[in-house]
C-alpha positions as CSV (number, residue, x, y, z in Angstrom):
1,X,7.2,-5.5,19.1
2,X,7.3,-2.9,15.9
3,X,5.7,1.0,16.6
4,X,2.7,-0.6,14.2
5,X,1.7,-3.1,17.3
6,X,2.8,-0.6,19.7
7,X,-0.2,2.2,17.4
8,X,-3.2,-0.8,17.7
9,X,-2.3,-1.4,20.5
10,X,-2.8,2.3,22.2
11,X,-5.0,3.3,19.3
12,X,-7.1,0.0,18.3
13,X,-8.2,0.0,14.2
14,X,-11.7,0.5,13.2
15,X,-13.3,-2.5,12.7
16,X,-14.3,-1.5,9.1
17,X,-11.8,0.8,8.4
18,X,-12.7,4.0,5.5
19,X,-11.1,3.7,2.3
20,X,-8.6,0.9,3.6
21,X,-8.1,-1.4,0.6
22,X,-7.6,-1.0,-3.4
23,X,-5.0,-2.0,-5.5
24,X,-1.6,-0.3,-4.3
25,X,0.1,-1.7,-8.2
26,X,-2.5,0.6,-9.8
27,X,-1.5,3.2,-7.2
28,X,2.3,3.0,-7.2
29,X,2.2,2.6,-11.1
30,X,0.3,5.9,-10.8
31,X,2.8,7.5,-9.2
32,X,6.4,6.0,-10.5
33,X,7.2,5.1,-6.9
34,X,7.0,1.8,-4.4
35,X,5.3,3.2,-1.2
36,X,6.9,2.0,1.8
37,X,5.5,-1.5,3.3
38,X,4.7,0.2,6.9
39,X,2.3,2.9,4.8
40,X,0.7,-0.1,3.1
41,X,0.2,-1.6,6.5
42,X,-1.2,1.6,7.9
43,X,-3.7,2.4,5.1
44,X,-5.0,-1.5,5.2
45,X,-5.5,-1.4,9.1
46,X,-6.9,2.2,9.4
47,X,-8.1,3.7,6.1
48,X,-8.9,7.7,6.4
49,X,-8.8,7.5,9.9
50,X,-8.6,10.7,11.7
51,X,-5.9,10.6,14.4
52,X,-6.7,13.0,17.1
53,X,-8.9,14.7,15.1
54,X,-6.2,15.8,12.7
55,X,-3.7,13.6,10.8
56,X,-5.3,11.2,8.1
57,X,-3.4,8.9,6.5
58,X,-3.3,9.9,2.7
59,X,-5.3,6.6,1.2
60,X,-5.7,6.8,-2.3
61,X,-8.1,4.5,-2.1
62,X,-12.5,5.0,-1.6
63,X,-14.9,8.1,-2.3
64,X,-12.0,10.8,-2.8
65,X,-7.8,10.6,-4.1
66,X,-6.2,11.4,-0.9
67,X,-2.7,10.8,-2.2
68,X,-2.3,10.7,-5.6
69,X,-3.5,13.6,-7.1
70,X,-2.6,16.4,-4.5
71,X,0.9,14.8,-4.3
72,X,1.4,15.5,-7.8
73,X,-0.1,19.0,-7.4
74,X,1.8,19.3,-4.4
75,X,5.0,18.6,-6.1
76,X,4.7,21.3,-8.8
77,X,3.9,23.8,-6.6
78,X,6.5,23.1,-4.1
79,X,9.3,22.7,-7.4
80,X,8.4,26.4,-8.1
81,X,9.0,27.8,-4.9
82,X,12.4,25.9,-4.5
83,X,13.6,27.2,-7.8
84,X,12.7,30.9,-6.4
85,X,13.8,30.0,-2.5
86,X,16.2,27.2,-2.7
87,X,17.9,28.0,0.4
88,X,14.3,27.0,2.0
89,X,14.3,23.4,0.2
90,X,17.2,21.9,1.4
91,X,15.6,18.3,0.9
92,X,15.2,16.7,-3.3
93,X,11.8,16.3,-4.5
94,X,10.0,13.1,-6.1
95,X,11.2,11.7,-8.6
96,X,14.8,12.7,-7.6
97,X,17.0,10.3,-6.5
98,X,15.9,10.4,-2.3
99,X,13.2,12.9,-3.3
100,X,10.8,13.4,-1.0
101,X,7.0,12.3,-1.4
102,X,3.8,14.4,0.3
């Protein structure tokens, strides 16, 4: 059993989930980056579901652009407070090689 069927299983998916499906080439073009096949899986099963009221996943998909957009704006602003604070952004950014992606 993976910690996907262990999730539907304690938290079943929406039936119709929100904002579930698109075209993830479109999206990973988008950003310069394969997203992870567990994130995919996640997304397709749950869309902008709201986990306990607060954690969505970030589907780029439906009515508004969950992921792609503020993770770009995210980036920039976080690259400018690690260039001013670099000993609080120990971790590389996107696109650096292991960079890390909002």
């Amino acid at each position: 059993m993976t910690a996907f069927d262990d999730l539907t299983r304690l938290i079943p998916p929406p039936s119709q989930p929100l904002w579930a499906h698109g075209d993830w080439d479109e999206v990973e073009a988008a950003l310069g980056v394969g997203l992870p096949s567990d994130f995919k899986q996640l997304v397709g099963a749950y869309g902008a579901y709201h986990f306990a009221e607060f954690l969505t996943p970030l589907t780029p998909f439906g009515g508004r652009d969950l992921l792609v957009g503020p993770a770009k704006r995210l980036l920039g602003q976080e690259r400018n407070f690690r260039e001013s604070n670099p000993e609080a952004c120990p971790y590389p950014f996107y696109p650096e090689p292991g960079g890390l992606l909002p």
